[in-house]
Backbone as JSON, one array per atom type, in Angstrom:
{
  "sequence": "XXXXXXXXXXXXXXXXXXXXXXXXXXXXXXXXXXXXXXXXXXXXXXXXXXXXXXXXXXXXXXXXXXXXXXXXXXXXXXXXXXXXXXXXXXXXXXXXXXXXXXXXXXXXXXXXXXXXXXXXXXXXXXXXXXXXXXXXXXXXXXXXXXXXXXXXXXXXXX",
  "N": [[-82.92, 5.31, -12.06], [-80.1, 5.05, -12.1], [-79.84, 7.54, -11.86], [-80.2, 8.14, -9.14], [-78.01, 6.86, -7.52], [-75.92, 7.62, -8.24], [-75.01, 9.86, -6.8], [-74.94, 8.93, -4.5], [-72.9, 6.76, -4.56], [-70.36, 8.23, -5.5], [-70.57, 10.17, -3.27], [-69.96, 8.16, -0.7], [-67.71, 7.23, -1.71], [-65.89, 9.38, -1.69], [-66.19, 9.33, 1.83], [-65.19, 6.52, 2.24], [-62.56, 7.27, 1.43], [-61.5, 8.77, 2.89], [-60.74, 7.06, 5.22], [-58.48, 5.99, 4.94], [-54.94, 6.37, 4.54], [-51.8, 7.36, 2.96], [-48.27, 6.24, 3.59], [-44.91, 7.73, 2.48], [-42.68, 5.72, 1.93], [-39.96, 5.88, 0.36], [-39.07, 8.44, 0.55], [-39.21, 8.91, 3.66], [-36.6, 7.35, 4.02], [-35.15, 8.44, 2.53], [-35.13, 11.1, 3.96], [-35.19, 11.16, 6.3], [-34.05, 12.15, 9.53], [-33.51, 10.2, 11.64], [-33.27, 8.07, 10.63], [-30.79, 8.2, 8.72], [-28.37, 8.56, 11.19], [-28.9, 5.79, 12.11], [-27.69, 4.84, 9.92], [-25.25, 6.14, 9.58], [-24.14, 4.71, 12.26], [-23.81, 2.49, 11.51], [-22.6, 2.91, 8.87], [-19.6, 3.66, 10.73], [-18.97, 1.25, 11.76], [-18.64, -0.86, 9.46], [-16.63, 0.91, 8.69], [-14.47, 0.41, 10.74], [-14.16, -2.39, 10.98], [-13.21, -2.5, 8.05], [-10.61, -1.27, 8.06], [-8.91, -2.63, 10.17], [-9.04, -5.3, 8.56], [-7.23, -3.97, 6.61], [-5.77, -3.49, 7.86], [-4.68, -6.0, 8.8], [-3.51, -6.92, 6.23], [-1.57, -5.61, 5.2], [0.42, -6.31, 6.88], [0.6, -8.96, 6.29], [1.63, -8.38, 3.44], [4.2, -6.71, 4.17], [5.33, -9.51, 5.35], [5.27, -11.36, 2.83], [7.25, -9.38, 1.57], [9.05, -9.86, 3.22], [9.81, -12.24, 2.96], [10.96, -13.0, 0.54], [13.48, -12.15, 0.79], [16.72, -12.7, 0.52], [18.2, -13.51, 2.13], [17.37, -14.53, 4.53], [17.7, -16.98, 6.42], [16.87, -20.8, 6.67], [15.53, -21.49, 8.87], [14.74, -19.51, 9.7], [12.77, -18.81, 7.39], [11.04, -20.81, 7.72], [9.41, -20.14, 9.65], [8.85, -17.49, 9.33], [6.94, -18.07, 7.0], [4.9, -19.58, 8.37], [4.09, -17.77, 10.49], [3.05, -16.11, 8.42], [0.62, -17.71, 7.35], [-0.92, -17.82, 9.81], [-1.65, -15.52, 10.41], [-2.7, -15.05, 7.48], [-5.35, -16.94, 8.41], [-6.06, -15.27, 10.18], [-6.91, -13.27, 9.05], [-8.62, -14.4, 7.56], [-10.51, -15.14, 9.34], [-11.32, -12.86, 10.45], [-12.72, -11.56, 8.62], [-14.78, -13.04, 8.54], [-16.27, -12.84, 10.71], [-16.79, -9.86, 10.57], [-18.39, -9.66, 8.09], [-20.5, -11.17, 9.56], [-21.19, -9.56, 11.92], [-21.85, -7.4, 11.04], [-23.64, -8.1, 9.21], [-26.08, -8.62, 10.91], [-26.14, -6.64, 12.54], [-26.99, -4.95, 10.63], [-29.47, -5.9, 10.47], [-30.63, -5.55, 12.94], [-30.76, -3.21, 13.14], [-32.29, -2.21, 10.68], [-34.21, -3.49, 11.71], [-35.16, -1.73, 14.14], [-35.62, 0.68, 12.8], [-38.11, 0.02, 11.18], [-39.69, -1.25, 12.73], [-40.38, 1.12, 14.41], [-41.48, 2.85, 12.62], [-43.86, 1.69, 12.08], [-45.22, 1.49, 14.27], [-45.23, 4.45, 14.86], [-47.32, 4.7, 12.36], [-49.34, 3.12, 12.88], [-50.01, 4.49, 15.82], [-51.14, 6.91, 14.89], [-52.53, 6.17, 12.6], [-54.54, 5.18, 14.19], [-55.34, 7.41, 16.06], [-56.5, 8.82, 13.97], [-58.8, 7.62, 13.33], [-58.41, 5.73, 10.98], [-58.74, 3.47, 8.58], [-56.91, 1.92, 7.44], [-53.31, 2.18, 6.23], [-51.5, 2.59, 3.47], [-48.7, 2.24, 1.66], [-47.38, 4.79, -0.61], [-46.05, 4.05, -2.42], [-46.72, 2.53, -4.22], [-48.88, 2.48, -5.06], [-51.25, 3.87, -7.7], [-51.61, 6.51, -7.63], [-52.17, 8.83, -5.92], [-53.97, 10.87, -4.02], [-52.9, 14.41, -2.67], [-53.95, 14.85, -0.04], [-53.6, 12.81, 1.73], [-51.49, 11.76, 1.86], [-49.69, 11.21, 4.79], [-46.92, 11.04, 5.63], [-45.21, 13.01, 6.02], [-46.1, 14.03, 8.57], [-45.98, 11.35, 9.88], [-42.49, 11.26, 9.83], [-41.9, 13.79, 11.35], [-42.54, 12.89, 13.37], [-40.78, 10.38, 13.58], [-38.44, 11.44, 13.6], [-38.13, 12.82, 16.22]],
  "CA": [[-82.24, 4.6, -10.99], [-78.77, 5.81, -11.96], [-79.53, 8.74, -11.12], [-80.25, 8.05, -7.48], [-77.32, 5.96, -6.66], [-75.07, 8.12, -8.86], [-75.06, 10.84, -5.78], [-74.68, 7.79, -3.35], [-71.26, 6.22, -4.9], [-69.97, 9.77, -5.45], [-70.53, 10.12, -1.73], [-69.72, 6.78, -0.11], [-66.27, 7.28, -2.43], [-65.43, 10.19, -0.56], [-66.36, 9.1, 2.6], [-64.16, 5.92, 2.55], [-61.14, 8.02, 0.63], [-61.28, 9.69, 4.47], [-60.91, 6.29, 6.09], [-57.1, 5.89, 4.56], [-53.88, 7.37, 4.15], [-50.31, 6.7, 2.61], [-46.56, 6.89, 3.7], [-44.07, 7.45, 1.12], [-41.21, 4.98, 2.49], [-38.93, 6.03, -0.29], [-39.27, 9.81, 1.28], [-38.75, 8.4, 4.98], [-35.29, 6.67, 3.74], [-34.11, 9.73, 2.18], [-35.21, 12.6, 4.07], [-35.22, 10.98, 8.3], [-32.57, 11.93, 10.59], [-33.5, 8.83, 12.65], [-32.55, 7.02, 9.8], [-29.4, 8.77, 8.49], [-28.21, 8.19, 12.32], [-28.65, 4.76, 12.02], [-26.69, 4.26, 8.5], [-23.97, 6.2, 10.04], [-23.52, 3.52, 12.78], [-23.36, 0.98, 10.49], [-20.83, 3.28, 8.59], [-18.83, 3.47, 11.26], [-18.79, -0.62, 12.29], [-17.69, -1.02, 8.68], [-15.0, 0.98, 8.73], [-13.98, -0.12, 11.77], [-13.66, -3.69, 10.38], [-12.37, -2.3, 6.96], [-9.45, -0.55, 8.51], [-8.65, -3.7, 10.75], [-8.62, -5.97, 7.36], [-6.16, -3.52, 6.12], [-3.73, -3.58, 8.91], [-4.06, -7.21, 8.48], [-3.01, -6.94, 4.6], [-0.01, -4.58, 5.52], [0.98, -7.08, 7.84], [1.03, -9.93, 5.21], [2.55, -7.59, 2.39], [5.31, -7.24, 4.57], [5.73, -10.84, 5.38], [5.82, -11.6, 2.12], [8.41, -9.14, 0.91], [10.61, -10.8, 3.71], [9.89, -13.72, 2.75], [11.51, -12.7, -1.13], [14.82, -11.98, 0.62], [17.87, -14.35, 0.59], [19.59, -13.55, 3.36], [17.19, -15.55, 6.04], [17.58, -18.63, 7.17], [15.99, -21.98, 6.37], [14.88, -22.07, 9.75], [13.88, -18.06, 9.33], [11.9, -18.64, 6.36], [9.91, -21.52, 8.05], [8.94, -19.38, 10.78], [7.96, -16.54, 8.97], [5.53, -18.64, 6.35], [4.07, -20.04, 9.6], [3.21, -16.66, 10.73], [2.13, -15.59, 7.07], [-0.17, -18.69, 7.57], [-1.65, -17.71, 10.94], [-2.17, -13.9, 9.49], [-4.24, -15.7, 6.59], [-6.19, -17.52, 8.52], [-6.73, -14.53, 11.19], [-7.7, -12.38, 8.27], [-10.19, -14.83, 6.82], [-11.55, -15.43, 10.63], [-11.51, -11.7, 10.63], [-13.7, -11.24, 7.65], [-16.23, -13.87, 8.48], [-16.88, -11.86, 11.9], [-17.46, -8.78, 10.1], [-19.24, -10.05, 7.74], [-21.65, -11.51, 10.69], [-21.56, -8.85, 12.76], [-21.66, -6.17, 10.33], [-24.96, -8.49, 8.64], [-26.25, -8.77, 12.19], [-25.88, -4.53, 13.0], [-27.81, -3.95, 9.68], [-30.94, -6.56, 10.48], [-31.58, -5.18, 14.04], [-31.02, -1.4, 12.82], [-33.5, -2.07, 9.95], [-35.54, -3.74, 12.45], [-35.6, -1.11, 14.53], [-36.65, 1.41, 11.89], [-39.21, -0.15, 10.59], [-40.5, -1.0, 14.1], [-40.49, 2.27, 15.14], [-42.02, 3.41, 11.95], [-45.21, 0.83, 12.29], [-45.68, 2.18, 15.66], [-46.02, 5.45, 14.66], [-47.96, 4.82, 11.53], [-50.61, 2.27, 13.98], [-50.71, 5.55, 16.42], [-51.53, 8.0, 13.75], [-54.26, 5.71, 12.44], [-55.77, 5.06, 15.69], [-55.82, 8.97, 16.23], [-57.53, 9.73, 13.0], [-58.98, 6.21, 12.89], [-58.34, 5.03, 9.51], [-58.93, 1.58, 8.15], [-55.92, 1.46, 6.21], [-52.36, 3.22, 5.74], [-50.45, 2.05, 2.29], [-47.15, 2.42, 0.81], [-47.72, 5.7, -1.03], [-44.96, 4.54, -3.8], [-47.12, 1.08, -4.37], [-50.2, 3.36, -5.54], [-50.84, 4.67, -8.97], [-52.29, 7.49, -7.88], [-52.54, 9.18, -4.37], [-54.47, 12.59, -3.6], [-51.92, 14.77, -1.31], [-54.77, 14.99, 1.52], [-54.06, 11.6, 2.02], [-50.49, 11.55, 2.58], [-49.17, 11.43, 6.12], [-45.67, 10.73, 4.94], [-44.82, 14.58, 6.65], [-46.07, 13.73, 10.07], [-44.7, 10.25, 10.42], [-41.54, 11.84, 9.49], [-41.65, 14.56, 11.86], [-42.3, 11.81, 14.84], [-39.38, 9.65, 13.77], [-36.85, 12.31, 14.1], [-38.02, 13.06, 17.37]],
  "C": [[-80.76, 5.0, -10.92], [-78.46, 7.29, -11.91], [-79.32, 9.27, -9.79], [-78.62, 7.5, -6.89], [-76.05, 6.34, -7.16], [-74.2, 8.74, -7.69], [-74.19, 10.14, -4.26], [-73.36, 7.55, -3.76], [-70.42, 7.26, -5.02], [-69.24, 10.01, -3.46], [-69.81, 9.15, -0.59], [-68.09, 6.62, -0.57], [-65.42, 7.89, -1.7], [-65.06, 9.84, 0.96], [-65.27, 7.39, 3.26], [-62.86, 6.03, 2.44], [-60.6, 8.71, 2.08], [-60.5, 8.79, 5.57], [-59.29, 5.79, 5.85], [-56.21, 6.36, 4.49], [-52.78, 6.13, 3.45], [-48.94, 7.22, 3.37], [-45.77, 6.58, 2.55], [-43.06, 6.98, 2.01], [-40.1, 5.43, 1.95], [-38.17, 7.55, 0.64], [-38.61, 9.77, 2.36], [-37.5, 8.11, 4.85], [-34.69, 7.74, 3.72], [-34.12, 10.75, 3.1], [-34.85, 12.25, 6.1], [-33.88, 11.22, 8.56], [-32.49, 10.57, 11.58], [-32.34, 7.69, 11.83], [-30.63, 7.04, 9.01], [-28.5, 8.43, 9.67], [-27.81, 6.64, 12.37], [-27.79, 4.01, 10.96], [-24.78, 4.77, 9.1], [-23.19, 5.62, 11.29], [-23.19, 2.64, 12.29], [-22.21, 1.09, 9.78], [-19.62, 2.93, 9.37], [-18.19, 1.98, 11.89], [-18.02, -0.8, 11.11], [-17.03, -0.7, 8.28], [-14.02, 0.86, 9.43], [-13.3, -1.05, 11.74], [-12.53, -3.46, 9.4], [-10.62, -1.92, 7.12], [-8.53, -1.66, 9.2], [-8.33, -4.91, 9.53], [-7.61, -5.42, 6.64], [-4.61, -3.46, 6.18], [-3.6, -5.15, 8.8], [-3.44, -7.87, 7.03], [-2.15, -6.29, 4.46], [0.61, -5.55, 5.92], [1.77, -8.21, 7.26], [1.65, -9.93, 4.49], [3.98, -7.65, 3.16], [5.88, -8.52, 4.84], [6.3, -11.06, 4.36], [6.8, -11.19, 0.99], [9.65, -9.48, 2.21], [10.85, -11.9, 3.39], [10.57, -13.96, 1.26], [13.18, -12.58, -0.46], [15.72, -13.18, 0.82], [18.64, -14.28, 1.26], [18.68, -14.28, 4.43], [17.14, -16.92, 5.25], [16.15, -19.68, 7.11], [14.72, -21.75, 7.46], [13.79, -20.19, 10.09], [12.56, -17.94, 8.73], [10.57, -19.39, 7.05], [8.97, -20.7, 8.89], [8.05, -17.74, 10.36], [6.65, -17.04, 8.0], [4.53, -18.98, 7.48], [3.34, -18.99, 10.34], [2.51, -15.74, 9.27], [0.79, -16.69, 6.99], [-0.84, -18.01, 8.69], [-2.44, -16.32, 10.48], [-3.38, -14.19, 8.95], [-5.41, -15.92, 7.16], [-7.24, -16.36, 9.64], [-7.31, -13.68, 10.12], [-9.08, -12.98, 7.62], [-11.3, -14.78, 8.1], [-11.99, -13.94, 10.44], [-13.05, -10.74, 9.48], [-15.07, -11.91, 7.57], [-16.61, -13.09, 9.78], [-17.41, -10.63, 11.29], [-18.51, -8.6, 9.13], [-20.73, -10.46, 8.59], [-21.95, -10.37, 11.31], [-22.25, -7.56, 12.09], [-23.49, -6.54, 9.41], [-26.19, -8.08, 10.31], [-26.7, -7.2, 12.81], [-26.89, -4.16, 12.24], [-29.28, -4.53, 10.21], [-31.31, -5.95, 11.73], [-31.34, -3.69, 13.53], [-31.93, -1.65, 11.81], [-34.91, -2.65, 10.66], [-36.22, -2.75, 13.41], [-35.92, -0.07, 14.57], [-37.85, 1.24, 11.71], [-40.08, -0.87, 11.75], [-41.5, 0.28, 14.4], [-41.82, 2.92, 14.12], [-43.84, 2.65, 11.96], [-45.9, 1.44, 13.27], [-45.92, 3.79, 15.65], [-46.93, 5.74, 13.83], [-49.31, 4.08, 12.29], [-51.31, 3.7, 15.25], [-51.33, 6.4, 15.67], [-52.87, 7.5, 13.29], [-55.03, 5.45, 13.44], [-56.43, 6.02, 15.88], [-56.52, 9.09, 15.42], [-58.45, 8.71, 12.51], [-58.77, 5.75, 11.5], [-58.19, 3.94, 9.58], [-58.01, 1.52, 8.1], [-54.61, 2.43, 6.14], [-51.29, 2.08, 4.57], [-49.3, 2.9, 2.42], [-47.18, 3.46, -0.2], [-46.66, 5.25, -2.55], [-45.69, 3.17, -4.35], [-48.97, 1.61, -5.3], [-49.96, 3.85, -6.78], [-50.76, 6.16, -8.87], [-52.59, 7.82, -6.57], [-53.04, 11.04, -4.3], [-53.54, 13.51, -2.31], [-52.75, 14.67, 0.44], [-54.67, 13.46, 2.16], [-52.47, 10.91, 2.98], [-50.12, 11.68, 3.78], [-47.34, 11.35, 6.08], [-44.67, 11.85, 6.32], [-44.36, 14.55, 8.26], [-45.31, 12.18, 10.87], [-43.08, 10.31, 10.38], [-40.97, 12.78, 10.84], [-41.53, 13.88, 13.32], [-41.34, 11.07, 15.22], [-38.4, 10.25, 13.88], [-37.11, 12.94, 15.37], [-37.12, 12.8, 18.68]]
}
């Protein structure tokens, strides 16, 4: 009897090993221009901000080496703490915006990676029907004929 059904599971092994593939995500991260593209918008937002927090920490620095000298006036001094105060508070407002916006930039650009990437990994299996496409780095053990990694790759930098 185990000889018969030896031939069969053998077979049937194969035959569902056909019905799957993997993408290596790690691969996709590193190697996409789609994605590189999208990190270097994000670069650029936060140095956008960064540079803007800077000039507002120049701004302050100076304040408060006028605010060390002894030649102004009572009514000098008040006036400049009052704008070293407003500074502060525009730099903290300033940092909670970038913070938001800058959180905000990354969640719809990772959303609309890993959109994009679903949608081509859902066409791909439709085309070659497969049951199933895994996470190729979530596997112990993946046969290269299995990977698609290449072609979903080659679609997202389109």
């Amino acid at each position: 009897m185990k000889k018969i059904l030896f031939p069969f599971l053998v077979l049937s092994s194969f035959l569902v090993a056909a019905d799957f593939a993997c993408v290596d995500t790690n691969r996709i991260v590193r190697e996409s221009k789609f994605i590189t593209k999208a990190q270097q918008e994000l670069k650029r937002e936060l140095e956008k901000y960064q540079q803007m927090i800077v000039q507002k920490q120049r701004e302050m620095e100076d304040l408060k080496k006028a605010l060390e000298s002894k030649v102004l006036s009572e009514n000098a001094r008040k006036k400049k703490m009052e704008e070293l105060e407003k500074l502060e508070e525009d730099l903290r407002k300033l940092q909670v915006e970038a913070q938001t916006k800058l959180s905000r930039k990354k969640a719809e650009l990772e959303k609309l990676v890993f959109d994009r990437i679903i949608n081509i990994v859902k066409e791909k299996a439709k085309a070659e029907k497969l049951k199933a496409v895994f996470d190729c780095n979530t596997m112990l053990y993946t046969d290269k004929l299995i990977d698609i990694t290449e072609e979903v790759l080659r679609e997202l930098d389109k």
